[in-house]
C-alpha positions as CSV (number, residue, x, y, z in Angstrom):
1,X,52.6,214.5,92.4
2,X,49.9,214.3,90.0
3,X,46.3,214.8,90.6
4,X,46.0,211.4,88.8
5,X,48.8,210.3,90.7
6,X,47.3,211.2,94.2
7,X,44.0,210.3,93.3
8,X,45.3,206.7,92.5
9,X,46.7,207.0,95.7
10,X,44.2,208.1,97.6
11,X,42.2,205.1,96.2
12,X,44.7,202.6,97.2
13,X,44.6,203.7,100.7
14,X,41.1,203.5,101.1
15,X,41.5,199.9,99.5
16,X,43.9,199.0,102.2
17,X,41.7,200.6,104.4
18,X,38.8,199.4,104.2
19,X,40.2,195.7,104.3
20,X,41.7,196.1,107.5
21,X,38.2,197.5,109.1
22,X,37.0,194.8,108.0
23,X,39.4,192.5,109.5
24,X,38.9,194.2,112.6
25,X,35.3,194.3,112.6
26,X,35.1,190.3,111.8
27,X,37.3,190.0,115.1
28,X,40.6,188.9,113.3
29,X,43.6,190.1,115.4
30,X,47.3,189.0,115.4
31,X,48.0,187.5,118.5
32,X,51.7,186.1,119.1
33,X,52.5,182.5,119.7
34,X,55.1,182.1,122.1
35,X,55.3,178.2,121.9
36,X,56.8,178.7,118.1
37,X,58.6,181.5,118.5
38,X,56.8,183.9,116.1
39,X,52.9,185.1,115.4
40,X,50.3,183.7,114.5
41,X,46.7,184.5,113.4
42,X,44.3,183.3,115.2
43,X,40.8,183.9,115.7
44,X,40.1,186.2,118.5
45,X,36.9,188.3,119.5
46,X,38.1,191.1,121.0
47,X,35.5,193.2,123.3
48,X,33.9,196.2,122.2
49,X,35.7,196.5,118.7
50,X,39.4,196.6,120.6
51,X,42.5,196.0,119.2
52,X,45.3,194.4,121.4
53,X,46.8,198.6,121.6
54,X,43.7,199.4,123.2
55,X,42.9,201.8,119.8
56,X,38.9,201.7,118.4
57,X,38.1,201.4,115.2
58,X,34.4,202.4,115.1
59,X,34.8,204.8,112.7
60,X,37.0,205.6,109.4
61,X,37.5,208.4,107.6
62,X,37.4,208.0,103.9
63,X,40.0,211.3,103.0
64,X,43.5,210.5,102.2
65,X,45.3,211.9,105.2
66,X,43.1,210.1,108.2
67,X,43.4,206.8,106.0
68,X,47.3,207.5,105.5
69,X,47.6,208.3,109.3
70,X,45.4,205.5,110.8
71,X,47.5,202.7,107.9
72,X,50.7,203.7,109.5
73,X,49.6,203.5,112.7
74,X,48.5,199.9,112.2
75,X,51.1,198.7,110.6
76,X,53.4,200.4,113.0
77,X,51.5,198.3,115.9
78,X,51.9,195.6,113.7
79,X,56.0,195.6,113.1
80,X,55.8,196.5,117.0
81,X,53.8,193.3,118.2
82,X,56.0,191.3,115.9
83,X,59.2,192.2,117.2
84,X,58.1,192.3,121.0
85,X,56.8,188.5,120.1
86,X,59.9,187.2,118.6
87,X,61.9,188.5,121.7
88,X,59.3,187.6,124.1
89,X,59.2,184.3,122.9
90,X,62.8,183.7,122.8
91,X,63.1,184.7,126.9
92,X,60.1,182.3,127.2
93,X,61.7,179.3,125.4
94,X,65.2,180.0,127.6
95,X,63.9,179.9,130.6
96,X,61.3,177.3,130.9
97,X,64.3,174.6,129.7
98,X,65.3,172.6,132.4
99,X,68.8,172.0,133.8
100,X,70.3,168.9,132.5
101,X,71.3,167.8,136.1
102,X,67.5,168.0,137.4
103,X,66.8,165.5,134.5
104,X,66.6,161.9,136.7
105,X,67.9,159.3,134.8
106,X,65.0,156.6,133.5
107,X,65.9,153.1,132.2
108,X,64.7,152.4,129.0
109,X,62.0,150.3,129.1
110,X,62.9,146.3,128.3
111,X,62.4,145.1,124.7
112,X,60.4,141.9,125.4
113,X,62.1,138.8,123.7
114,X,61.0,137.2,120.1
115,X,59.3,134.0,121.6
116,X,59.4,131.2,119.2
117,X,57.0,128.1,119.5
118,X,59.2,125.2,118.3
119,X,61.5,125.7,122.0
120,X,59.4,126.0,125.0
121,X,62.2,124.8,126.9
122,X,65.9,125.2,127.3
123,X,68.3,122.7,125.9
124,X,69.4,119.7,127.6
125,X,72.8,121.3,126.7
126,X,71.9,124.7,127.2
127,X,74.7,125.4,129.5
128,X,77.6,123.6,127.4
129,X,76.5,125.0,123.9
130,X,75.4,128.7,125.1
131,X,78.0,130.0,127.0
132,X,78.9,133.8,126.3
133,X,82.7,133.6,125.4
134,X,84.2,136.1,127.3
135,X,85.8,139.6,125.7
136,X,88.9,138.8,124.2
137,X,91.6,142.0,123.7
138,X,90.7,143.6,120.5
139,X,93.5,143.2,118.2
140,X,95.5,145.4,116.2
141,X,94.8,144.2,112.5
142,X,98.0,143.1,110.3
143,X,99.3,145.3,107.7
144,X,97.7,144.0,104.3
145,X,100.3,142.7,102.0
146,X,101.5,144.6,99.3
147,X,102.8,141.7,97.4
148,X,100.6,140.3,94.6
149,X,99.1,136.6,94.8
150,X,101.3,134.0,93.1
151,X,99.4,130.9,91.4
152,X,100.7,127.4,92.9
153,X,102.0,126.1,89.5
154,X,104.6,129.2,89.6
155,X,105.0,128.4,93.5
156,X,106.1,125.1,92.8
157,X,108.4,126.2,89.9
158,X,109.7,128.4,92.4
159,X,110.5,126.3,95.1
160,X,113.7,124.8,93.3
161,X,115.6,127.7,92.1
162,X,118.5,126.0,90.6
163,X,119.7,122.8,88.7
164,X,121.5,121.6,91.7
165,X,118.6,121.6,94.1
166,X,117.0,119.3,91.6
167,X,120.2,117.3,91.3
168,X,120.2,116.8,95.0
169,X,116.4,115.3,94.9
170,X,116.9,113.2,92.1
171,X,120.0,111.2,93.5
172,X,118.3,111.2,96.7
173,X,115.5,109.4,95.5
174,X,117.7,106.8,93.0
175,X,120.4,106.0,95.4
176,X,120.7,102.4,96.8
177,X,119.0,101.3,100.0
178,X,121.6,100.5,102.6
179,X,120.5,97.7,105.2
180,X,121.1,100.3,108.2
181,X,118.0,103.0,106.2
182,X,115.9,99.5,105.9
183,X,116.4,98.8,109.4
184,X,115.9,102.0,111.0
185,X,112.5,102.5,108.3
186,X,109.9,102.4,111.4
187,X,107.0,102.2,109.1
188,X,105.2,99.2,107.1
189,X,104.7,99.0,103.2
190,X,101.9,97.5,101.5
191,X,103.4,93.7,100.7
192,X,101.9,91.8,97.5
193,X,100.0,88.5,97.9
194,X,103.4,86.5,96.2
195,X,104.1,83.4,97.7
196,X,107.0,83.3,96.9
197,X,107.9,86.4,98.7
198,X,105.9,84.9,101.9
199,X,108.1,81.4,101.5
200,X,111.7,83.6,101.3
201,X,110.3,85.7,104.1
202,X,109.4,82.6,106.5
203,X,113.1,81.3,105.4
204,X,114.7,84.4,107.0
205,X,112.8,84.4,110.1
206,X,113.7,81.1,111.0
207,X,111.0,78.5,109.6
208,X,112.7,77.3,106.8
209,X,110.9,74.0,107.1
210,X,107.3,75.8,106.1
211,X,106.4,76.2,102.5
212,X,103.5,78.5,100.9
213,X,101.7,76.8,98.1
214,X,99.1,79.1,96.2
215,X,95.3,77.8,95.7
216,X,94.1,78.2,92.3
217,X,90.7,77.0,92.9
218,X,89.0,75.6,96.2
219,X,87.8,72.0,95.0
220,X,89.2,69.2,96.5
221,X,91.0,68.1,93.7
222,X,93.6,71.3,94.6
223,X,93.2,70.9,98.1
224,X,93.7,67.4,98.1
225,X,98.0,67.7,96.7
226,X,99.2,70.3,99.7
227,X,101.6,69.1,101.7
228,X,100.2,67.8,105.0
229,X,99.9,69.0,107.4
230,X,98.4,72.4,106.1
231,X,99.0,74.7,109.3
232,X,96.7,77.5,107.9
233,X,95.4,79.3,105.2
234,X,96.0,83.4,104.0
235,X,93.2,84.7,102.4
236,X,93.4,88.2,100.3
237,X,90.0,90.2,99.8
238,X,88.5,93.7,99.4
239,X,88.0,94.7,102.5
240,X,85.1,97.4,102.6
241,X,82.9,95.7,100.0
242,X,82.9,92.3,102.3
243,X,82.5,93.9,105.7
244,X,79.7,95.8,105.1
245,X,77.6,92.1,104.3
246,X,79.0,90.1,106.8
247,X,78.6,90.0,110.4
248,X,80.0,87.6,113.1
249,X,80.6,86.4,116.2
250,X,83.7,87.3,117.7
251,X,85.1,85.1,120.4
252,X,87.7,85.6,123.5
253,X,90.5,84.0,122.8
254,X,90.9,80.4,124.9
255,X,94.3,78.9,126.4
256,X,97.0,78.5,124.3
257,X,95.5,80.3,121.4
258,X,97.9,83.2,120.3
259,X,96.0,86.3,118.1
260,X,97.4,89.7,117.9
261,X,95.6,92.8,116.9
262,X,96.7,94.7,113.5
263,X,98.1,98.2,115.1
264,X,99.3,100.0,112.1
265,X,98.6,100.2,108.6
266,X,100.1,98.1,105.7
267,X,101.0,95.2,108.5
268,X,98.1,92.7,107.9
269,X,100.2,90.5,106.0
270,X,102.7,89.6,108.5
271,X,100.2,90.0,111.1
272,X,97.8,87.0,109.0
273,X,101.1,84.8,108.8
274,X,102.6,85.3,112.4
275,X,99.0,84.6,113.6
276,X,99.5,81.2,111.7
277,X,102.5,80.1,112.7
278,X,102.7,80.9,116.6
279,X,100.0,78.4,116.5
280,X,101.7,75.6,115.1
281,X,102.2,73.0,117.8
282,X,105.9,72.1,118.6
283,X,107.6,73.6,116.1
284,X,110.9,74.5,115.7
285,X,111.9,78.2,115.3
286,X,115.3,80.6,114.9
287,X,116.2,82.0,117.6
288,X,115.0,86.0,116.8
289,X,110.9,84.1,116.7
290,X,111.8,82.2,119.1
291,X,112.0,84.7,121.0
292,X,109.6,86.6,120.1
293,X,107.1,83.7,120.7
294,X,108.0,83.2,124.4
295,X,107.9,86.8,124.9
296,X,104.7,87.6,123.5
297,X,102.8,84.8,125.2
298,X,101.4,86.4,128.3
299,X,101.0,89.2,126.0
300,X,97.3,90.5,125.6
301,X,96.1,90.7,121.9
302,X,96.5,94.4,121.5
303,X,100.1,94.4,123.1
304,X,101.2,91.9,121.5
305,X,99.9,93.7,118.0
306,X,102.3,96.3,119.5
307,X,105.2,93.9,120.3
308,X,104.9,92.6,116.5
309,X,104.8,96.8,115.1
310,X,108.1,97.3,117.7
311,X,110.1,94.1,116.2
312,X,112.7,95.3,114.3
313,X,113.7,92.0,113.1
314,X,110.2,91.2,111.3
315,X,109.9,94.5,110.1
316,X,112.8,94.9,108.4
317,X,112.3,91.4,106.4
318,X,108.8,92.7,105.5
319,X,109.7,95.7,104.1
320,X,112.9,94.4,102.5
321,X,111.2,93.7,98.9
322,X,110.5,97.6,98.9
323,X,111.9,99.9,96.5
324,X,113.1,103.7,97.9
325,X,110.3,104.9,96.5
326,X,108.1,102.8,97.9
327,X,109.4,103.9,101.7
328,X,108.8,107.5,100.2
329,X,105.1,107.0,98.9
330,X,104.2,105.3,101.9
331,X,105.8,108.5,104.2
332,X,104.0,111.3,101.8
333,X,100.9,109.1,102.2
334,X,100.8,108.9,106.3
335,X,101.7,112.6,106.2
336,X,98.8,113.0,104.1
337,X,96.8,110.9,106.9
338,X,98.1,113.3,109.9
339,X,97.7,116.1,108.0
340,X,93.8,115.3,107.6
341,X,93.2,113.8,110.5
342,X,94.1,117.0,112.2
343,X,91.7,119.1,110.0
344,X,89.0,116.4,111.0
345,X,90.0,116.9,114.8
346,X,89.6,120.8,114.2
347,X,86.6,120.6,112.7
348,X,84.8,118.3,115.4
349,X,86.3,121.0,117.9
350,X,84.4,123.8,116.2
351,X,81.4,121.8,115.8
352,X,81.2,121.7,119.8
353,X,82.1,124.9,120.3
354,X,78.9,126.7,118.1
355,X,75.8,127.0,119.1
356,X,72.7,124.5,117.6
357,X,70.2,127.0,116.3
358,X,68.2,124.1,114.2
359,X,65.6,122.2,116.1
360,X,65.3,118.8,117.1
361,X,64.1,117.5,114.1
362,X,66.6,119.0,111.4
363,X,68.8,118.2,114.2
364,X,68.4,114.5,113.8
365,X,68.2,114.9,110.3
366,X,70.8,116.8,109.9
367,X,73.0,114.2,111.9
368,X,71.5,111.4,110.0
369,X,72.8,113.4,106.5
370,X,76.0,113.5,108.3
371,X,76.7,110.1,108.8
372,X,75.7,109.1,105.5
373,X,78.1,111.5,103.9
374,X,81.0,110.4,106.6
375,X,79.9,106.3,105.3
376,X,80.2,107.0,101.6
377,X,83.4,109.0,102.8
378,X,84.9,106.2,104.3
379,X,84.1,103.6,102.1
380,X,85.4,105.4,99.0
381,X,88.6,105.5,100.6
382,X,89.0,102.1,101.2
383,X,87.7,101.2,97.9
384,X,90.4,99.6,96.8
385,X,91.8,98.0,100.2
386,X,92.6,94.8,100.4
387,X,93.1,93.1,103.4
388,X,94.7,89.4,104.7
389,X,93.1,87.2,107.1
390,X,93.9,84.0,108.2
391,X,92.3,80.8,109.4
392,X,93.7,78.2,112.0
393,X,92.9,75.1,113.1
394,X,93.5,74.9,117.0
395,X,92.3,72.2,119.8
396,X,89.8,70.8,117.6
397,X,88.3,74.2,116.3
398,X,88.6,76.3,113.4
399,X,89.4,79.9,113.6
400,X,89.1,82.9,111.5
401,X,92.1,85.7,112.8
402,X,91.1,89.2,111.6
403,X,94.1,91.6,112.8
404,X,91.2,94.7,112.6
405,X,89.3,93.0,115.2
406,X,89.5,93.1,118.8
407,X,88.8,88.9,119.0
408,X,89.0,86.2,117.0
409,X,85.8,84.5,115.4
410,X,84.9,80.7,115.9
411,X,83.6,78.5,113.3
412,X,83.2,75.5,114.9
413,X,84.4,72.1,115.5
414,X,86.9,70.3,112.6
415,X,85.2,67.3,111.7
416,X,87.0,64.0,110.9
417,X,91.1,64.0,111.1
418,X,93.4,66.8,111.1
419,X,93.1,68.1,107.4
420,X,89.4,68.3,107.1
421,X,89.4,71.6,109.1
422,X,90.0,72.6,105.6
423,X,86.8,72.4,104.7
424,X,85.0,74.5,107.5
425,X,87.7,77.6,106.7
426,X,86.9,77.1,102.8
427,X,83.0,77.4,103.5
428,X,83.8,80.5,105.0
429,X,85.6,81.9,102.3
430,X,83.4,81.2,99.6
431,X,81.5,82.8,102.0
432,X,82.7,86.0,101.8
433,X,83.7,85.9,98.0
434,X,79.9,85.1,97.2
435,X,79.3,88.3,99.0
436,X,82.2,90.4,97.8
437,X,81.1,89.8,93.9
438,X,83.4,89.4,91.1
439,X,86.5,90.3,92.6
440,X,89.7,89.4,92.6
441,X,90.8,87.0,95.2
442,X,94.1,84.8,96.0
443,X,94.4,82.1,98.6
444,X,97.7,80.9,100.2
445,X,98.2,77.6,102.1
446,X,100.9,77.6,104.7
447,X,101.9,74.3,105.1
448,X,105.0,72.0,106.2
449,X,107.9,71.7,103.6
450,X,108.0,68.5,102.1
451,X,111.4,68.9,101.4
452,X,112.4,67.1,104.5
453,X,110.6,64.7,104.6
454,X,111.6,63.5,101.2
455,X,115.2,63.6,101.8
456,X,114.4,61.4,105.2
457,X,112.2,58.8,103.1
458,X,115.2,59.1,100.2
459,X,117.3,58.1,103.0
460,X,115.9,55.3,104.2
461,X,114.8,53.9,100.8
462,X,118.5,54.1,99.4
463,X,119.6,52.8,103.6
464,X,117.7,49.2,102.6
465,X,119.0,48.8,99.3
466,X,122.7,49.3,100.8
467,X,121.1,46.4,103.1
468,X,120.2,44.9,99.8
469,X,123.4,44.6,98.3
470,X,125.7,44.1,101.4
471,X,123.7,40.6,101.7
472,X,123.6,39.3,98.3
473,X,126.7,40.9,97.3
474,X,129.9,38.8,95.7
475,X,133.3,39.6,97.0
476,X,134.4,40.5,100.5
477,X,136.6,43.6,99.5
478,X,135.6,47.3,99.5
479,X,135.9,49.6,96.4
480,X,136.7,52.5,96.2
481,X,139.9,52.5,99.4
482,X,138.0,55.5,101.2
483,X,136.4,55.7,104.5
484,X,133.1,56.8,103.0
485,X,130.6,54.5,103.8
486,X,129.5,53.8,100.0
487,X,127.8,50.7,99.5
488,X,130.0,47.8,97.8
489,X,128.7,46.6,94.3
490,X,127.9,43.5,93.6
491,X,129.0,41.1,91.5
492,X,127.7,41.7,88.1
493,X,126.6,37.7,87.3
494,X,124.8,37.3,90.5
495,X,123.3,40.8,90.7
496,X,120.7,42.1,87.9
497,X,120.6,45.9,89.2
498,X,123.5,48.5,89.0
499,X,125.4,49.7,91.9
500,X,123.8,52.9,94.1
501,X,127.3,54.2,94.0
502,X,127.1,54.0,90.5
503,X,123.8,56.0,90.3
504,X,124.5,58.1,92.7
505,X,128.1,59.7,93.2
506,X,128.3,61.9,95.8
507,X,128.5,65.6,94.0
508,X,124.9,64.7,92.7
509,X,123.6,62.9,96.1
510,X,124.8,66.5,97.8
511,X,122.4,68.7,95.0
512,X,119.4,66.1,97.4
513,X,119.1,68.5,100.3
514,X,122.9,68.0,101.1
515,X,122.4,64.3,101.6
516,X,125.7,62.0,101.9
517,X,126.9,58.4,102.0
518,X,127.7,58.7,105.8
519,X,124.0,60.3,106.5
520,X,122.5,57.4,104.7
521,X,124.7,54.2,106.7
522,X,123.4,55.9,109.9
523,X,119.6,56.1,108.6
524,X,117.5,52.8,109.7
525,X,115.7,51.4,106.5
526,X,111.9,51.6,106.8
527,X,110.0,49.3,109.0
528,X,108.2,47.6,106.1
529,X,111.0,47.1,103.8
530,X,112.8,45.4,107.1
531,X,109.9,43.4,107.6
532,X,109.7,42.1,103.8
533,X,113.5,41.3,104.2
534,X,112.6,39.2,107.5
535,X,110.2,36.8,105.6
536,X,111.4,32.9,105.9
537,X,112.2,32.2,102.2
538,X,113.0,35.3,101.7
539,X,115.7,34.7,99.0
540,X,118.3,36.5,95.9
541,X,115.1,36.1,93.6
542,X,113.2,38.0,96.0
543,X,115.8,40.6,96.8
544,X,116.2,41.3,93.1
545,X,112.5,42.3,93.0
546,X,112.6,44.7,96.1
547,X,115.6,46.2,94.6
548,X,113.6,47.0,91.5
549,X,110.6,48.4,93.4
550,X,113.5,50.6,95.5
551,X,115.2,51.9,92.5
552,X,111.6,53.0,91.3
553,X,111.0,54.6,94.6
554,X,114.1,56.2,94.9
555,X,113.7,57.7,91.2
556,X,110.1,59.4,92.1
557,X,111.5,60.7,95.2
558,X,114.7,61.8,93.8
559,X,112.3,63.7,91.0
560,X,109.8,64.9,93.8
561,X,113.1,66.1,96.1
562,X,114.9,67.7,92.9
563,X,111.3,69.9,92.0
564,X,110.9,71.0,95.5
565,X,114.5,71.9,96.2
566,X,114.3,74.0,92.5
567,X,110.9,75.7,93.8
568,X,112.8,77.0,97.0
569,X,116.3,78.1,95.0
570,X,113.6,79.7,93.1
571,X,111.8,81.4,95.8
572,X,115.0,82.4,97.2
573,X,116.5,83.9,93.4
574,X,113.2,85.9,93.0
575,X,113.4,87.1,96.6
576,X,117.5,88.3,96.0
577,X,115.7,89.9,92.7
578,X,113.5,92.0,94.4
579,X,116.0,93.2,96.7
580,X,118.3,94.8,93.3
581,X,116.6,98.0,92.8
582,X,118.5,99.0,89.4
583,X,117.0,102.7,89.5
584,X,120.3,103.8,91.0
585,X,121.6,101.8,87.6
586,X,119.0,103.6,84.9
587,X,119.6,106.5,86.3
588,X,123.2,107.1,86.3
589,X,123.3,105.2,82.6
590,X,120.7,107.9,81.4
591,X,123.2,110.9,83.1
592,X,126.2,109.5,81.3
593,X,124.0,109.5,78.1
594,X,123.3,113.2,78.5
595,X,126.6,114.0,79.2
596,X,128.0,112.9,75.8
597,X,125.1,114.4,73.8
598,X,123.3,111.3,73.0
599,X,120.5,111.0,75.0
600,X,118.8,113.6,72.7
601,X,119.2,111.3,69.5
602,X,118.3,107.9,71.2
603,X,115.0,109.7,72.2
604,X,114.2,111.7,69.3
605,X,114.7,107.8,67.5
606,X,111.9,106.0,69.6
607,X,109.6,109.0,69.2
């Protein structure tokens, strides 16, 4: 070494030096922390000038050697303290850590509950709508699918995979109905407001005597030509719209009076006309209503709703003017019906199983919402519903039959003779038409057939001019040589009018309701035209006028007989009509067209 060397070196040593005298002298030591593991400095007046060694420090040499000496010898105390403090410390920290099992065990102190000041008390429900569900088995998750999601469009495409399954639908759908699929059909399709449909019907279930005239307007000009008596009248409305306006009375039932209750859908029709005519006072019926009359009588109004539903015999004549695909629609449409009537079940199911966590007041308002949406719900699905009533007169009293209702309503007492209950039920109708707006209505009148009773006053009319000629007649022999009881004609000199076997041979007196010559000798002439023919004086000039006021008589009721006999044939034709379903016809025609290659070309014409 250097003298420059060492004498930089002795200067740096007496640098150190001196900074560590004076560390000492200002009473800095190091003093080990045992909490931490390692030292620390910390302030520390030692007595008498004492380091922790026990080594003074009241005097320091300024050569090079004693600085060199005493430097080592503090930092050798230094390294020393610092490695007896780590270990020191290390013991400490090990053994003052207690054993885990002398730890006692301390509950956690209660979290105090979020108090809210819009429920000071519990529920009324509390214990209904906040019950802890009890720990179901966890459940091993399925396997996620690995197959990709298909849209519905190529579902559906999907779903007939060949020509044949499409074969099978189609001819399923266009074959003819047999009378056994009618019959066995338990359900009831929506029947249109056609009278003559409702006339055919009546026919079938054994009132052929009733007729059902169509109202055009309500004034008493039209109500004034229906055939008396008028048992009842049909009335056709939209149901929702006139409902939500009008509120009435409804009435139990008195003796005698026979209503039944509308217990399944599509049925109000026959349920409107049955309730008309198991009211009509002595009435002859088939043997099928008949029955069904005397066994529905002690009935209440809801079973006997049910008896009418179970009838087989009306059910099948009121769906018998339904196509295949009608019986189809209506079964897609009431399994549409199940299908959301079991979702709205679920859903009330859920609603009373979760807890309420809105107040009282949303509550209510909430509920409120609720029912408005489930109104406007409802009455947008019957929107379009229309729906038959009926109105009766019975024991003086006029009565409005509403199948939906539980009773029948009142509407007071019929004023003058029988017919002018007429009046009371048309009030009531306009009624509800004023408050159903512009709508479209239609009003049946069920009434008894005239056709009867003209052949019976045809009858008699052509019974007194047999009379008629028999007295004033020339000639004592009988034409003709048959045992038909035709009346004998007159001699033409003394008698002006020609014969009734003349005018009426007997293929065209059968086309009058069947009548014959033998059906008209047994008829008694009417009691005035007897009592005209009594009068003293009463003389050939005088029988020569009644014939000519008979002839006229029989001519209008040979025209009135002839129109209602055509309105029933007619009734009857369009009722047959409806029963030919020709899609089994188109259908076929179109396949044998496609087989030949034409079918293409006729098309490709049109378009």
């Amino acid at each position: 070494m250097t003298a420059a060397d060492e004498k930089t070196s002795n200067g740096a040593l007496k640098k150190d030096e001196s900074a560590i005298e004076e560390k000492v002298i200002q009473g800095h030591v190091r003093e080990p922390s045992v909490a931490n593991g390692y030292c620390n400095v910390t302030n520390g007046s030692q007595p008498n000038g004492e380091t922790l060694n026990g080594t003074k420090h009241d005097s320091v040499e300024e050569n090079g050697a004693e600085s060199s000496t005493h430097e080592a010898m503090v930092n050798g105390e230094d390294l020393a303290m610092k490695d007896m403090g780590t270990r020191d410390s290390d013991s400490s920290v090990l053994s003052d850590l207690p054993d885990i099992s002398d730890i006692p065990d301390i509950p956690p102190e209660p979290v105090p509950p979020r108090r809210s000041g819009r429920s000071r008390k519990a529920p009324a429900n509390y214990e209904a709508e906040y019950v802890i569900p009890a720990p179901q088995p966890a459940s091993t998750p399925a396997a996620a699918s690995t197959r990709p999601k298909r849209k519905a469009a190529a579902t559906a495409q999907e779903s007939f995979t060949s020509k044949a399954d499409l074969d099978l639908v189609t001819d399923t759908i266009c074959k003819p109905m047999t009378s056994d699929e009618l019959k066995s059909y338990k359900g009831w399709v929506e029947l249109e407001s056609e009278p003559l449909f409702f006339q055919a019907m009546l026919h079938d279930m054994g009132a052929p005597d009733l007729k059902i005239s169509e109202l055009i307007d309500t004034d008493e000009a039209f109500l004034s030509v229906l055939s008396k008596p008028v048992h009842g009248l049909i009335f056709l409305f939209p149901y929702a719209d006139v409902e939500e306006e009008i509120e009435v009375e409804r009435h139990d039932c008195p003796e005698g009076l026979w209503f039944a209750n509308q217990t399944t859908s599509n049925a109000c029709a026959t349920v409107a006309l049955m309730n008309i005519v198991m009211n009509i006072p002595d009435h002859s019926f088939g043997s099928e209503l008949k029955k069904f009359k005397d066994e529905t009588g002690p009935l209440s109004t809801q079973d006997r709703g049910h008896a009418l539903d179970a009838n087989d015999f009306i059910r099948c004549i009121h769906n018998s003017v339904a196509r295949r695909t009608q019986l189809l629609n209506e079964d897609l449409a009431w399994s549409h019906k199940r299908e959301e009537e079991e979702k709205q079940t679920k859903k009330r199911q859920r609603a009373i199983k979760t807890p309420k966590s809105r107040g009282k007041g949303k509550a209510k308002a909430a509920s409120a919402s609720k029912r408005k949406r489930s109104a406007t719900k409802a009455k947008d699905k019957v929107e379009n519903a229309n729906h038959y009533i009926a109105y009766v007169p019975h024991d003086g009293k006029v009565w409005e039959f509403d199948g939906l209702e539980d009773k029948p309503c009142c509407l007071g007492p019929s004023p003058g003779d029988a017919d002018n209950w007429i009046a009371t039920a048309v009030e009531a109708i306009q009624t509800r038409m004023a408050a159903g707006g512009l709508y479209t209505y239609n009003l049946l009148a069920l009434c008894a057939s005239p056709l009867q009773s003209l052949t019976d006053r045809l009858a008699a009319n052509l019974a007194a001019g047999m009379k008629l000629e028999q007295q004033y007649k020339r000639g004592d022999s009988k034409e003709g040589g048959s045992d038909d009881q035709q009346p004998r004609p007159p001699s033409a000199t003394s008698w002006p009018h020609p014969a009734l076997a003349t005018l009426l041979p007997p293929d065209k007196l059968a086309s009058l309701n069947g009548l014959t010559w033998n059906t008209i000798s047994s008829t008694a002439p009417a009691p005035d035209l007897v009592a005209r023919m009594a009068v003293p004086g009463f003389g050939a000039e005088q029988a020569a006028a009644l014939m000519a006021e008979l002839l006229a008589r029989q001519l209008d009721l040979e025209t009135e007989l002839a129109s209602e006999a055509a309105g029933r044939r007619q009734a009857r034709q369009a009722y047959e009509a409806r029963h030919r379903d020709f899609t089994p016809f188109v259908h076929q025609f179109l396949l044998r067209l496609a087989e030949r290659a034409a079918l293409g070309e006729i098309v490709s014409n049109f378009l």
